[in-house]
C-alpha positions in Angstrom: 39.4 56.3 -146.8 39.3 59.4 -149.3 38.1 57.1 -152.3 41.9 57.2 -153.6 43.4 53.8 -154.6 46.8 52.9 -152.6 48.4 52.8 -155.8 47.9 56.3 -156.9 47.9 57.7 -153.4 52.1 56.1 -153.3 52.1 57.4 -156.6 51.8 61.0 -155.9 53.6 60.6 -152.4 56.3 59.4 -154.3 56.2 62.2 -157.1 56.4 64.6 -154.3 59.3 63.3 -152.4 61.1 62.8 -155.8 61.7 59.2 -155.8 60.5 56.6 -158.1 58.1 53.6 -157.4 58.1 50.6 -159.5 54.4 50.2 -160.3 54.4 46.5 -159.7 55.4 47.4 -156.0 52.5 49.0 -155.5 49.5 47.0 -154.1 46.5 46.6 -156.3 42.8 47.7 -154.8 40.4 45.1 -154.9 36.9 46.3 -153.6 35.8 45.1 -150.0 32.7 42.6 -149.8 30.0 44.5 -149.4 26.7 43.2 -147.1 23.9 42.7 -149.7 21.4 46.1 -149.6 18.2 44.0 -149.9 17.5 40.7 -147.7 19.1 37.6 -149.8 16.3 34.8 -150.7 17.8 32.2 -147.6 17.0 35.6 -145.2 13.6 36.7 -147.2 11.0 35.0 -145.1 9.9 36.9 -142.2 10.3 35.4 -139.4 13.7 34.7 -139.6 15.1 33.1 -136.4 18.8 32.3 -135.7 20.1 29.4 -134.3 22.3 31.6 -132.4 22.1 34.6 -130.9 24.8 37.6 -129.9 24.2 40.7 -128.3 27.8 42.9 -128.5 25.8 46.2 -128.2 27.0 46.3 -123.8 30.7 45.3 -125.3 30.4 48.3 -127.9 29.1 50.7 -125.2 32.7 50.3 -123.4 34.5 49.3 -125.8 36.9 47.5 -123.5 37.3 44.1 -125.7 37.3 43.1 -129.2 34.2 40.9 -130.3 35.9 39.2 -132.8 37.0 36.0 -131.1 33.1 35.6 -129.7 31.7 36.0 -133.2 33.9 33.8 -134.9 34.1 31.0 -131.7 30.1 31.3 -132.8 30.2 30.9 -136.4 32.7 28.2 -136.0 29.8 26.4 -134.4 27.2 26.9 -137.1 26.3 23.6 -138.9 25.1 24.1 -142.3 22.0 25.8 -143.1 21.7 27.2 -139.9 22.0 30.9 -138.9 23.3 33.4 -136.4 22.1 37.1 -135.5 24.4 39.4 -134.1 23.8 42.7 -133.0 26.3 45.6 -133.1 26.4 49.4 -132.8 28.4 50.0 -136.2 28.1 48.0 -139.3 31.0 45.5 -139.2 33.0 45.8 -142.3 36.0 44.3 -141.0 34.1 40.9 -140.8 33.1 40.9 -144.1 36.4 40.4 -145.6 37.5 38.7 -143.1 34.1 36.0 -143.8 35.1 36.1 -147.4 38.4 34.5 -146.7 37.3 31.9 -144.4 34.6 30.8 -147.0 31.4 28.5 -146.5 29.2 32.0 -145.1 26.8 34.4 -146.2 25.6 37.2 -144.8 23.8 40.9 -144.9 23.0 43.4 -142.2 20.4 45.6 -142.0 20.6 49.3 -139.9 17.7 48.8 -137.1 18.4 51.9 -135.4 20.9 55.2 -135.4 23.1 52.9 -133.2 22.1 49.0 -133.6 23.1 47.0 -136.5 21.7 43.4 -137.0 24.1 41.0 -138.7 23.0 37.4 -140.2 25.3 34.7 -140.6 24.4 31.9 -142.4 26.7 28.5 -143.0 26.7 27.4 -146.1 29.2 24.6 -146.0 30.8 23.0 -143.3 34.9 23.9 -143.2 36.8 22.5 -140.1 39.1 24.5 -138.5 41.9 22.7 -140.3 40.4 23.1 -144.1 39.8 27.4 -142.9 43.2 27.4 -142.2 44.6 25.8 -145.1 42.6 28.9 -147.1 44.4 31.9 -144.7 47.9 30.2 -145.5 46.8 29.7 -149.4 46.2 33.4 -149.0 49.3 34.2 -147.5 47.5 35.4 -144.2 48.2 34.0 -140.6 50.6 31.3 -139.0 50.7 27.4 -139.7 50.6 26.7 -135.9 47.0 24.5 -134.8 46.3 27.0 -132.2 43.6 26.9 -129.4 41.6 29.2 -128.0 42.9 29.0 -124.4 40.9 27.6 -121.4 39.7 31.2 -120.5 38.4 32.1 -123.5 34.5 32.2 -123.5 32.5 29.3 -125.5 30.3 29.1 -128.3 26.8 29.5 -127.3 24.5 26.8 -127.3 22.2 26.7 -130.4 18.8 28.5 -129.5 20.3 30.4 -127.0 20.8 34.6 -126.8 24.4 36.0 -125.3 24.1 39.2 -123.5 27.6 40.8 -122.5 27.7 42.8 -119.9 30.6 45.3 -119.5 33.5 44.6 -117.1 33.4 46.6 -114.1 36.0 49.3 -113.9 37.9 50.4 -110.8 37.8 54.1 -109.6 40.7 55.6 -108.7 40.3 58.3 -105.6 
């Protein structure tokens, strides 16, 4: 957050405490995926239309769920070559690492407004569920359990179509 590496950061906290750190203890910093700062050539013609489209702006007004599980129940659906379009009030760095890991995507966002981001997500190559999870555990990240989304948890969109969420309602209390 302050542009320090971990590693030197536990460093000095360790030099002030007066305690020694074994320097292979201390995680390395490798630089986060960045979204591309220009529009990549498979996003360069203009009239670029996803396949499917999100709208988490409502969701980010309340901020009363995580749009994480719709995003990726949406990308999970992408065949290759096609693309989806979400649109968020922050630029999503967390999803970029987390894209990076699960492979077979490419993305960018571009800033539309002070408080509306538009994210493309393109499939590349067709990983099932079972293939993305063999990458987490080869990365060390996540369980080795097949789990399911359960029977409440919302669908992916149909291709062509635009998800709106609406906020949940919230009680008053008198």
């Amino acid at each position: 957050m302050t542009g320090v590496p971990v590693s030197e950061l536990l460093q000095r906290i360790a030099a002030l405490a007066g305690v020694q750190v074994d320097a292979e203890a201390t995680p390395s910093h490798k630089p986060l995926p960045l979204s591309s700062p220009a529009r990549p050539a498979w996003a360069a013609e203009a009239n670029l239309t996803p396949e499917r489209d999100v709208d988490l702006l409502p969701m980010d007004q309340t901020l009363d769920a995580d749009p994480l599980p719709l995003v990726i129940r949406v990308i999970h659906a992408l065949q290759p070559g096609q693309v989806m379009r979400f649109r968020h009030k922050w630029e999503p760095q967390p999803f970029y690492d987390l894209w990076t890991r699960m492979g077979g995507l490419k993305w960018f966002s571009e800033q539309r407004g002070a408080d509306e981001w538009w994210v493309w997500v393109r499939c590349t190559a067709w990983l099932s569920l079972q293939q993305r999870a063999q990458r987490f555990r080869s990365q060390g990240i996540g369980s080795t359990k097949n789990q399911r989304p359960s029977p409440s948890s919302p669908r992916a969109p149909a291709a062509g179509s635009t998800v709106r969420l609406s906020p949940r309602p919230r009680r008053v209390l008198d």
